[in-house]
N, C-alpha and C positions, 0 to 999 in steps of 0.2 A: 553593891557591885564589886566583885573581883576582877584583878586581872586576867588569873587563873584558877581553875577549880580545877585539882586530881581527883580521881575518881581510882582510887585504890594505892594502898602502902608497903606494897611489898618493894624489892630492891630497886624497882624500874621508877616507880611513882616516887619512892622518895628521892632515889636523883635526879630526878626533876624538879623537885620540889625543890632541892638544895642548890641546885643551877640558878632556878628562879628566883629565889632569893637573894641568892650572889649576883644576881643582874638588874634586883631594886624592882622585881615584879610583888604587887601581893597577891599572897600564892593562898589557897584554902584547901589540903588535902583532905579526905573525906574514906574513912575505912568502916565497912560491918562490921569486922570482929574486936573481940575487944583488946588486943593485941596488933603492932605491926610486924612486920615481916612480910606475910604470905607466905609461898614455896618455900623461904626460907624454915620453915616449922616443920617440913614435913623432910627436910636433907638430914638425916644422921650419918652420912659418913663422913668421914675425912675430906675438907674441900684445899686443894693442892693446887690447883688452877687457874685460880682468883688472883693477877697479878700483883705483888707486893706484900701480899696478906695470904697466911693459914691460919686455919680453923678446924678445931675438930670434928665440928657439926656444921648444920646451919644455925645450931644457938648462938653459937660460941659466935660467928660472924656478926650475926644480931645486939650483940653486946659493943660491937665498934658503930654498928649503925645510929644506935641510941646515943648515945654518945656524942653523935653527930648534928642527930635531932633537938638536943635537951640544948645547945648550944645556937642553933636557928632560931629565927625569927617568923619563919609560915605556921599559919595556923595545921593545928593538926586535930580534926577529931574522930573519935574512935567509936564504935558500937554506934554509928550511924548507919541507919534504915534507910534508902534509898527508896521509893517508890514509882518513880519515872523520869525521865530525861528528857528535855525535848531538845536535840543536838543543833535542827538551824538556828533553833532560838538561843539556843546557850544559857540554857534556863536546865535545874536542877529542883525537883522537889521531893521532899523528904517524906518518911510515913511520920513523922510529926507535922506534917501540915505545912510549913516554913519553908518557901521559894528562895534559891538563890539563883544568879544571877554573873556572869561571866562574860570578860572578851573572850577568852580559851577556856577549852577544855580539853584535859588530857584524860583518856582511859589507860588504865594500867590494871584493868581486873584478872589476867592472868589467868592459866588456867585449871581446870579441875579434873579428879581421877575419872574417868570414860567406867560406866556403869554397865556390868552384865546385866539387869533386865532379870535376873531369878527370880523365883522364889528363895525367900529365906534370907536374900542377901542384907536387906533392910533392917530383918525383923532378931537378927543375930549380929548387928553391929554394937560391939563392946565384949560380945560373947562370945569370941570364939574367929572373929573377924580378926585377921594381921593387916596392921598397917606399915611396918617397916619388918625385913627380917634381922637388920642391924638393929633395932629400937626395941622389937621383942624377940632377941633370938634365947634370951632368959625366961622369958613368962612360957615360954612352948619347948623349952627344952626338953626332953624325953618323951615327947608327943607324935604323934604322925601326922602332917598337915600335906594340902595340897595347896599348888600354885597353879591359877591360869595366866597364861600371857607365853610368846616367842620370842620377846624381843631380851634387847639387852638388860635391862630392869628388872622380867620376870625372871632370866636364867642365872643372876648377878643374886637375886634373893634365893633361890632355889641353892645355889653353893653356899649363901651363908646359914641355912638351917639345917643344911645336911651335913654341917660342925656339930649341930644340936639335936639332932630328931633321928630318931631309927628310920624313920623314911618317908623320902620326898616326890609327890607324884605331882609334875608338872603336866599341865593337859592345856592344848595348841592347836588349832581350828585348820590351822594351815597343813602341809603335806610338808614342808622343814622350817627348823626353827629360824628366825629373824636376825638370833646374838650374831656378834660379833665371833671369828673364826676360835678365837682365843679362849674365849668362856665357854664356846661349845666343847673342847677340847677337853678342859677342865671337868665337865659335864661327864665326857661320857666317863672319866677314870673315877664318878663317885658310882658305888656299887650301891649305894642305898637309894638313890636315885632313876625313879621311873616315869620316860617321857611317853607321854601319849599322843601322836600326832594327827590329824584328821580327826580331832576328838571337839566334843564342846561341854561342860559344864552346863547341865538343866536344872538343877536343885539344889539347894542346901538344907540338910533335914536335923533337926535336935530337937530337945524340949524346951531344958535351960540353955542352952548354949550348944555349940555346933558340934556333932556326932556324927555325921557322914556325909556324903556326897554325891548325886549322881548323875554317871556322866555317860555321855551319848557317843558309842564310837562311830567307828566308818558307816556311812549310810547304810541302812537296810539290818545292822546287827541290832541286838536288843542291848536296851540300855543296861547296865549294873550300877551297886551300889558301892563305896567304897567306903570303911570304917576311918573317920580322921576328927582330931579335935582342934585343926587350926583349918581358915583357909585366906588366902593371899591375892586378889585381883588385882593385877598389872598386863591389863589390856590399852596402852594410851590414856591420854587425855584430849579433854577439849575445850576449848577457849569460852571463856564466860563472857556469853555476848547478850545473855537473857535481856538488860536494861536497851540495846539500842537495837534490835533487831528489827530489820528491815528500815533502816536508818541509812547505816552506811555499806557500801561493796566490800564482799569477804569473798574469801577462793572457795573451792569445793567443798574444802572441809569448816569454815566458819570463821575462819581467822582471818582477823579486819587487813583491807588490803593497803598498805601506805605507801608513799613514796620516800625519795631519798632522806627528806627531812622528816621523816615520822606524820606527816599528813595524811588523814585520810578523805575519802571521796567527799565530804563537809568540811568547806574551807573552816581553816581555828580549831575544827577538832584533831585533836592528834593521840596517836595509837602507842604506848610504848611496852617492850617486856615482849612476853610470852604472849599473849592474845595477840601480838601482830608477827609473829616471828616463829612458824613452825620448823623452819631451818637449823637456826643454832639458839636454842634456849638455853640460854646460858647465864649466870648472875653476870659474867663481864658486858654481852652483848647486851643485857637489859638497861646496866648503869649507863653503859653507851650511848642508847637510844636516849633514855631522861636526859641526857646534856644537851642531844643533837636536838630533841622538840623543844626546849627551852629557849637556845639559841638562837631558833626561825624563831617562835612568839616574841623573844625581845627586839630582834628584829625590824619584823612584823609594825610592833608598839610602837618602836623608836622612828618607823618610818612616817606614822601620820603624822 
């Protein structure tokens, strides 16, 4: 029996974990991959915003986290398998078989990139797929790649490979882009730079690796192909709620619904980070929420 069990390690769940600590709870965080972080692996740019603290990445952040960690006392482990939850019970079981067992639980799974659904998209990951245009804007240098997505993300990546590519075709579902007034601006003075609007991405075609694209314009035209050897999806994300679904109340789009204290609709379960926060996902507002679920659980403890 734990006091608490986190159920994911990236910036949200481990300050929780480090709250509870600090409050003489025993805490047992529980990550899949074989690394901590989360979202933090997937920031390469410059983080300026994180009060008190700069960073060049989100590695570079990750290296004051550990730090933090190697110096606690909650258990931590890593490349654990989850295989189901049952949240009123406060019961955890693993795919090795081994039931744990909790006054709390916190989820901090955070969320994941929102999948176009192609062909190809899958079957070309590693080859030819962009995951950062700051992380690979070297591996695709003098390539022609496409981006889908409208928002600040996709047109924020779209500027940083039109430093490096003869040309960038951005393709966007909508009838105007999502960015912010600023990046549009920017946008329209790059000349390599071709948006496609009312457009959707249907396929990605290569052999070994990605060779073209084809995209669907305004209703009723015929599709074409477009020659490219990178391509880039930043269409959103969405909240990993796979392990508790239909568990606990989420808003329209999936994201677990909590109150002031990080509670959600299962008294003791509590929600922090990004999977309950589609407002301001932010590394401050995550560490925020782990102190504030902490606080109510010790609380909570201290009051039976």
């Amino acid at each position: 029996m734990h006091d608490v069990i986190i159920i994911g390690a990236g910036p949200a769940g481990l300050s929780t974990a480090f709250w509870c600590d600090e409050l003489g709870l025993d805490t047992l965080v529980l990550e899949q991959a074989e690394q901590i972080g989360g979202q933090l692996h997937r920031v390469h740019n410059p983080i300026n915003n994180y009060l008190g603290l700069k960073a060049r990445n989100g590695a570079e952040l990750l290296e004051h986290f550990v730090a933090d960690v190697d110096s606690a006392e909650f258990d931590l482990w890593t490349q654990t398998s989850i295989s189901s939850v049952d949240l009123k019970a406060h019961r955890v079981s693993l795919a090795s078989g081994e039931e744990l067992q909790s006054i709390a639980i916190v989820i901090a799974t955070g969320v994941k990139p929102r999948e176009l659904g192609v062909p190809g998209e899958k079957e070309f990951a590693g080859k030819g797929m962009i995951e950062s245009g700051a992380r690979d804007s070297d591996r695709f240098a003098g390539e022609d790649v496409c981006i889908v997505g409208g928002g600040d993300a996709a047109v924020e990546n779209a500027l940083l490979l039109a430093e490096v590519c003869p040309t960038v075709t951005l393709v966007h579902r909508g009838k105007k882009l999502r960015a912010r007034r600023e990046f549009a601006e920017q946008l329209q003075a790059k000349h390599c730079i071709t948006v496609f609007t009312e457009s959707v991405l249907t396929r990605i075609i290569g052999d070994e690796r990605v060779e073209a694209v084809e995209i669907q314009r305004k209703q009723g035209l015929k599709p074409f192909q477009l020659a490219v050897r990178g391509v880039l999806i930043r269409i959103g994300v969405e909240p990993n709620i796979g392990l508790f679904k239909d568990q606990l109340e989420t808003d329209e789009r999936g994201y677990l619904l909590v109150n002031a204290q990080q509670e959600t609709s299962v008294p003791m379960v509590f929600a922090v980070g990004d999977v309950s926060n589609p407002v301001a996902p932010t590394i401050s507002s995550a560490t925020g929420a782990g102190a504030t679920a902490a606080k109510m659980i010790a609380s909570r403890l201290n009051a039976k």
